[in-house]
C-alpha positions as CSV (number, residue, x, y, z in Angstrom):
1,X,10.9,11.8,-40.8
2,X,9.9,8.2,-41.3
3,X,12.1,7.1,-38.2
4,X,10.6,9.8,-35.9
5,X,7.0,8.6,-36.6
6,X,8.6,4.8,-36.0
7,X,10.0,6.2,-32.6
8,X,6.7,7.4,-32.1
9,X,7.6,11.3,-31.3
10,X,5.6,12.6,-34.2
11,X,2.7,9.8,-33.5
12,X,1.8,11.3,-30.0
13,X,-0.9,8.7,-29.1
14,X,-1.3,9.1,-25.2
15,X,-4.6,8.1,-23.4
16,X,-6.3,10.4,-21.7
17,X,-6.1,8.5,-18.7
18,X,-2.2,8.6,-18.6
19,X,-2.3,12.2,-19.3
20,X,-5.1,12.6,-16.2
21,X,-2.7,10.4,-14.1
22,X,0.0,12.2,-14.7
23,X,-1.7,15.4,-13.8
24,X,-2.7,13.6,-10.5
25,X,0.2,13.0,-9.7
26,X,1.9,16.3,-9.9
27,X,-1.1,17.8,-8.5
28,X,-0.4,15.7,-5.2
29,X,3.8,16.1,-4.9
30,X,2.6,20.4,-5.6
31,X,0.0,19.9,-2.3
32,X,2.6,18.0,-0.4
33,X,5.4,20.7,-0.9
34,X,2.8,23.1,-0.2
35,X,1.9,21.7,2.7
36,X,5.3,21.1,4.2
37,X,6.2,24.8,3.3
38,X,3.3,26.0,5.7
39,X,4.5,23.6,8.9
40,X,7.8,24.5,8.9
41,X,6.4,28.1,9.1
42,X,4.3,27.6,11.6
43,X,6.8,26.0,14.2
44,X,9.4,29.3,13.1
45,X,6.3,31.9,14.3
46,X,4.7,30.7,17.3
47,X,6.6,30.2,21.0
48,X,9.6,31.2,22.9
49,X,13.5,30.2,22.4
50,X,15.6,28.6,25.4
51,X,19.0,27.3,25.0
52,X,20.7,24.6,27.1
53,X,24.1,23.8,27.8
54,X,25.3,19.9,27.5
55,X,28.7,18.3,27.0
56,X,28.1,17.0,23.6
57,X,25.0,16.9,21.5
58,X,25.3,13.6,20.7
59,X,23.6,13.4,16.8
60,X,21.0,15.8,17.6
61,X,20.6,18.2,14.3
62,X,18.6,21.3,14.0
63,X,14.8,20.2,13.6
64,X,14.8,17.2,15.9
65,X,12.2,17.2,18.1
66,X,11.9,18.6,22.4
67,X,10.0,16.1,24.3
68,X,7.9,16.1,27.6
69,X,6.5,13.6,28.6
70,X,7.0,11.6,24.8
71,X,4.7,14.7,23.8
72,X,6.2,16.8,21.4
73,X,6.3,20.3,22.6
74,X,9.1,22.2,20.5
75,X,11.9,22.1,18.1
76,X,15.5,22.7,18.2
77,X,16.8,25.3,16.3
78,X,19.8,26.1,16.4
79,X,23.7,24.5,17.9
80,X,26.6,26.3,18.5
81,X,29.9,25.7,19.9
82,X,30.5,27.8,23.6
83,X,33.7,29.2,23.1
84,X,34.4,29.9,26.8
85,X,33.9,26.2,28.1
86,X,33.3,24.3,24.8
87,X,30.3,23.0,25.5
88,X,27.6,21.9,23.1
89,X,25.0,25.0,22.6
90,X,21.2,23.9,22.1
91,X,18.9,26.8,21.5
92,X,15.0,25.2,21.3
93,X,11.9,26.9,20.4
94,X,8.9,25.7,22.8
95,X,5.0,26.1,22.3
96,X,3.7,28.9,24.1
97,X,1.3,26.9,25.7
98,X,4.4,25.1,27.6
99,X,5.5,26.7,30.8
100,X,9.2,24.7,32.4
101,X,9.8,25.5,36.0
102,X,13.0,26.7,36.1
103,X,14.6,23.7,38.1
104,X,13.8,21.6,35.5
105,X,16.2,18.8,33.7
106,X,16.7,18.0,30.0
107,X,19.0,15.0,28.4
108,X,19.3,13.5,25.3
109,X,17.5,10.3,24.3
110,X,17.3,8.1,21.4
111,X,14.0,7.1,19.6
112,X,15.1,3.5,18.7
113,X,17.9,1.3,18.1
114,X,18.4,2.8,14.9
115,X,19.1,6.5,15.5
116,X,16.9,9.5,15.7
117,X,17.7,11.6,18.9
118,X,15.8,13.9,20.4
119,X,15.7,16.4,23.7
120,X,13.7,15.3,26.9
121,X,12.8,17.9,29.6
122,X,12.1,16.6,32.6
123,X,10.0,19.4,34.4
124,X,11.2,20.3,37.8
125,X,8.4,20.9,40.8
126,X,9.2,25.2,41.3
127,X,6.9,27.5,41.0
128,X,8.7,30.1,39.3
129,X,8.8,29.5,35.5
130,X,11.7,29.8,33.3
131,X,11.3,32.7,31.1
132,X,12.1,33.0,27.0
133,X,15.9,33.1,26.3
134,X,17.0,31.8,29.6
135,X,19.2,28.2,29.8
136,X,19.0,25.3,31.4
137,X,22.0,24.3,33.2
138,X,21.0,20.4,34.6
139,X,21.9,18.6,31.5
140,X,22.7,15.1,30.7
141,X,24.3,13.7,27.4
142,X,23.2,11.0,25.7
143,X,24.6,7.5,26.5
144,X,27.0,5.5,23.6
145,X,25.9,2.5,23.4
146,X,29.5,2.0,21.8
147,X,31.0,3.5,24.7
148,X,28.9,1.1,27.1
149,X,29.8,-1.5,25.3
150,X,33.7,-0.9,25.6
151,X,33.3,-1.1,28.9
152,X,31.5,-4.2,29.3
153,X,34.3,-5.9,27.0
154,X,37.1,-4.3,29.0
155,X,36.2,-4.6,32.2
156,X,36.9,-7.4,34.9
């Protein structure tokens, strides 16, 4: 008994302000979660799905961002394998608010030098607009720097 009071599990002599700290601080991570729980929620309600077809997706993972313009306008949601051409399946969710002419372009870019792809639509000039669940065909993958590289070194 005397070593437990020495260790100091029987003596339980925490300020208040450690225990309010504490409290503070669990309070916040609870909010955060909380708070995280409801965005993801929202971008999985509102807007339309499109899918697009590209040769490789190039480190894209579900969640990354769809770009026009460098505004952020959707999310991707979902990649599958084509079995019929093995292509690189890309299903997005766009804003509603967001209308792509249907001879539009998308291709995938990087953020920085350090990773973190996303898709870019470039918005064709039709009128007619493409409508939820159709695909864009006018794809381009994303350049390897490695790739660019080898061929710097290798060529003549």
């Amino acid at each position: 008994m005397e070593l437990l009071i020495q260790i100091g599990i029987l003596n339980m002599r925490y300020s208040y302000v450690e225990i309010l700290m504490g409290a503070v601080v669990l309070m916040t991570a609870i909010f955060f979660l909380i708070l995280g729980m409801q965005s993801i929620d929202n971008n999985q309600k509102d807007g339309y799905n499109l899918s697009l077809l590209f040769g490789s997706s190039a480190g894209l993972k579900k969640g990354d961002d769809v770009k026009i313009s460098g505004i952020n306008v959707g999310k991707i949601t979902k990649m599958d394998l084509d079995l019929t051409d093995y292509n690189a399946k890309i299903r997005i969710k766009l804003n509603d608010t967001i209308k792509i002419p249907d001879d539009s372009k998308a291709r995938i870019t990087s953020s920085s030098l350090l990773g973190g792809n996303f898709l870019d639509i470039i918005p064709g000039t039709s009128d007619t607009f493409l409508k939820p669940d159709d695909i864009i065909y006018d794809t381009t993958d994303a350049v390897s720097f490695t790739d660019l590289l080898g061929k710097v070194v290798f060529s003549k």
